[in-house]
C-alpha positions in Angstrom: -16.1 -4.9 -41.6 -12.2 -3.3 -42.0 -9.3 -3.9 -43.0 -8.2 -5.9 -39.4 -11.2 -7.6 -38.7 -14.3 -9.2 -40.2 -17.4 -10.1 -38.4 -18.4 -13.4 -38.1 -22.3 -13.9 -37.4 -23.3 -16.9 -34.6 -27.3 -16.9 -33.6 -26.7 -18.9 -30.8 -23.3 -17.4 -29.4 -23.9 -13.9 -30.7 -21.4 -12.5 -33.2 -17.8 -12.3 -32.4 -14.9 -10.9 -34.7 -11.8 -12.2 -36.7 -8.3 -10.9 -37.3 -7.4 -10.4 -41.2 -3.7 -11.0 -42.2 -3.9 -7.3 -42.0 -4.7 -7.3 -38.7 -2.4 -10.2 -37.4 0.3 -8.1 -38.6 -0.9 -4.9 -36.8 -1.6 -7.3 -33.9 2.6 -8.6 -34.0 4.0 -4.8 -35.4 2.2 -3.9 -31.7 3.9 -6.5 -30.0 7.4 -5.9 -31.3 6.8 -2.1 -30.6 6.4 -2.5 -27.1 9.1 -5.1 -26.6 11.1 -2.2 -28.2 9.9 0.5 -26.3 11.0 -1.8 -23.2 14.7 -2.0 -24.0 14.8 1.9 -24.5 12.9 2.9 -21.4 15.0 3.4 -18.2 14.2 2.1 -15.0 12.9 3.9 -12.3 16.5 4.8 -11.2 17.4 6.0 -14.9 20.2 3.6 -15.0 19.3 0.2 -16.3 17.8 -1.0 -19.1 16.1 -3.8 -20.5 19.6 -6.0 -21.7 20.1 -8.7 -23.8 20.1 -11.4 -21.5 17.2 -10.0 -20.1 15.5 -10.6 -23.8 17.0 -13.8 -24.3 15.4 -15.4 -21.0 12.4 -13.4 -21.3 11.8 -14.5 -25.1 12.1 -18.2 -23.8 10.1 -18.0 -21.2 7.5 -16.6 -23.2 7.6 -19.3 -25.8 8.1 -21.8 -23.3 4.1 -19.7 -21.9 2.9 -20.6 -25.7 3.7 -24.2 -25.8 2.4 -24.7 -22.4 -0.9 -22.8 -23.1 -1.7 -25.5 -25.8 -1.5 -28.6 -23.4 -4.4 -28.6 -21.8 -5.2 -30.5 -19.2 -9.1 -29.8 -19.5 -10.5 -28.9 -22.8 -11.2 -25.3 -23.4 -15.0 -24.5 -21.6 -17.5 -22.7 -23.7 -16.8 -19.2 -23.6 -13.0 -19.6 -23.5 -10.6 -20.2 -20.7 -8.8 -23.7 -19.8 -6.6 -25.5 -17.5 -2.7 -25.4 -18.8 0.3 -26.7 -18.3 1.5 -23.9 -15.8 1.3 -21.7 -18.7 1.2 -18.2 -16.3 3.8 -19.5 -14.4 6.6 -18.5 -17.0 5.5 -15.3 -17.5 5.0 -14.8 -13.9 8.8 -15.7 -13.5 9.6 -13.1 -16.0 8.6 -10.7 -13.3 10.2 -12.6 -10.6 13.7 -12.7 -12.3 13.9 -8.7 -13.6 11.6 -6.9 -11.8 8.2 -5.0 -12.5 9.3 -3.3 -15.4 10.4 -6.1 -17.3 7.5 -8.6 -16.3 4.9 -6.1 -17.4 6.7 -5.6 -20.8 6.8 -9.0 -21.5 3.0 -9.8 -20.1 1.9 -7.1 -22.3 3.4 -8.4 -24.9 2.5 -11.7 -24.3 -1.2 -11.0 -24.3 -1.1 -9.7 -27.8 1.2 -12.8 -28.4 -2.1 -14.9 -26.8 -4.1 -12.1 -29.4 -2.5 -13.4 -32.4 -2.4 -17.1 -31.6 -6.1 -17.4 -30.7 -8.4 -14.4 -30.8 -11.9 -14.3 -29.3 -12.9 -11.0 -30.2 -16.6 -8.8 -29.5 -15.6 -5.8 -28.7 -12.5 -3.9 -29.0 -13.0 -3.1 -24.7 -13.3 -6.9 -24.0 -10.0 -7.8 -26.2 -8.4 -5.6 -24.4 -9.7 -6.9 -20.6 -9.4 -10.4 -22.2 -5.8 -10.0 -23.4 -4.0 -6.7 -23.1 -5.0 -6.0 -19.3 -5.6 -9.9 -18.3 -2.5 -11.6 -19.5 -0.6 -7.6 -18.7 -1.4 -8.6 -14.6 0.8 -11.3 -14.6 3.7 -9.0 -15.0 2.8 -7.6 -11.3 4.8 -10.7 -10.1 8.1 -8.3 -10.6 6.6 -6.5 -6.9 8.3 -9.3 -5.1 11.7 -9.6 -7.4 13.1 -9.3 -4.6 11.1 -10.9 -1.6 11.6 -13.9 0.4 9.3 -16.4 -1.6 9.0 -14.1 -4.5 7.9 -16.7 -7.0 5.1 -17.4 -5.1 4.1 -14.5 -3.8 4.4 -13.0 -7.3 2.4 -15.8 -9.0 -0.3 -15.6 -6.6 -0.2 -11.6 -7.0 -0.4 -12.2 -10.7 -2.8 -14.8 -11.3 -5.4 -12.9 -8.5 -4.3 -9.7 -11.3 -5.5 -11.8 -14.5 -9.0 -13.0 -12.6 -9.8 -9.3 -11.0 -9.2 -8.7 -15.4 -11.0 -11.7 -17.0 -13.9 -11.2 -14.2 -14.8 -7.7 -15.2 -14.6 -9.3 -19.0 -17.1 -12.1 -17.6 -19.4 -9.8 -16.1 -19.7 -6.8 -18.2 -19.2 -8.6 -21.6 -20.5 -12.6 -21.0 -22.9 -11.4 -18.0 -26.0 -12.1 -20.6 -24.9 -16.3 -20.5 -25.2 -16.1 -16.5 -29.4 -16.3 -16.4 -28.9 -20.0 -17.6 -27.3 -21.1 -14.9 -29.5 -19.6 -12.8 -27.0 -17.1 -11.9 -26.3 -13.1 -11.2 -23.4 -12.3 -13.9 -20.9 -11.0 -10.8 -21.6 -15.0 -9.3 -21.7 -16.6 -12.8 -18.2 -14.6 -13.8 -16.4 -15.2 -10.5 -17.5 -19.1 -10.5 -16.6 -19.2 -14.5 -13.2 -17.9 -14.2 -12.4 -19.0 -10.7 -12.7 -22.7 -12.0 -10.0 -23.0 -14.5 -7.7 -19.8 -13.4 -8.6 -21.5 -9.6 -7.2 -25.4 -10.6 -4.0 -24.1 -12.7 -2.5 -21.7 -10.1 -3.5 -24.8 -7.5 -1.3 -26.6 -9.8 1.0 -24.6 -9.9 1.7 -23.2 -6.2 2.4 -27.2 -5.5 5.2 -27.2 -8.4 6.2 -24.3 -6.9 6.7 -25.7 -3.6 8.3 -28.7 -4.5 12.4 -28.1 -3.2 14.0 -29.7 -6.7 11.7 -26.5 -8.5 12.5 -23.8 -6.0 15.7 -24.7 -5.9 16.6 -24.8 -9.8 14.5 -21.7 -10.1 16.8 -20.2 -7.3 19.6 -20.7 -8.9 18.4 -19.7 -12.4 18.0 -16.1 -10.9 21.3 -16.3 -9.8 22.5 -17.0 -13.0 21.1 -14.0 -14.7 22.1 -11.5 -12.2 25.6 -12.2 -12.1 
């Protein structure tokens, strides 16, 4: 079809679309861009930027995001979308441990990351829900940076970001799958992505909670703002 993607033709799940090598290195050229563009961009105030050991904990949290992603503790349902290992959690903490600008440059990033790794693509629109603007949300956790509870409140604003995202996707894009479940596509995307994106951040929000975590992740944001 071009040079990025080819089409690949399903009867039964209608045709989707597959990165080239071409277009995996567009996909990562895009990813190191906006990485980049973060560490050059100044903060609201015009006086900080994106440092180094804001890149080194950020690029570990986001592979630490990758590895997690692929254990799955229930197999990936039809249409996409599983159960991780507290996989948004680390790039939620991004957020929580340099503030809005930096968690949405690395969510951002990490979508296309996401992208690259394992693309489900119909439509340039619904890869950019799917990814760009879904996996993007859960840099809003840098709103509470600096809040009492800001993990959590930050997950919980993040994770309620990437469903408002991958329910549009489910409904405008997937809405055609709803009529065999007997469903309207609005109930058949909330239920869909409420399931899995639901049972993680449960997960989650009680790892959270527990004192050994909140404490450890307490003193990790000391660390890196001393």
């Amino acid at each position: 079809m071009s040079i990025f993607v080819t089409e690949i033709i399903d009867e039964e799940w209608g045709n989707s679309f597959e990165l080239t090598g071409i277009g995996y290195g567009a996909l990562i050229a895009v990813m190191l861009l906006i990485l980049l563009l973060g560490c050059v961009v100044s903060s609201a105030d015009g006086k900080k930027k994106i440092g180094t050991k804001q890149l080194v904990f950020s690029a570990a949290a986001m592979a630490l995001a990758m590895v997690t992603s692929e254990i799955k503790l229930i197999v990936d349902m039809p249409m996409g979308g599983s159960v991780t290992l507290c996989s948004m959690l680390f790039i939620c903490l991004i957020g929580y441990l340099f503030g809005l600008r930096t968690g949405l440059t690395a969510a951002v990033a990490y979508g296309f990351l996401q992208l690259v790794s394992n693309p489900y693509i119909i439509s340039i629109p619904q890869m950019l829900t799917d990814y760009i603007f879904a996996f993007g949300a859960l840099g809003l956790s840098g709103i509470f940076s600096n809040k009492k509870q800001g993990l959590l409140k930050g997950y919980l604003l993040g994770v309620l970001g990437r469903y408002f995202f991958t329910f549009l996707s489910g409904m405008i894009f997937f809405g055609s799958y709803a009529a065999s479940y007997n469903m309207t596509a609005p109930v058949y995307s909330l239920a869909y992505n409420g399931a899995y994106l639901g049972l993680e951040a449960l997960i989650t929000v009680i790892l959270i909670l527990l004192p050994p975590v909140s404490k450890g992740i307490l003193k990790v944001k000391s660390m890196v703002n001393e």
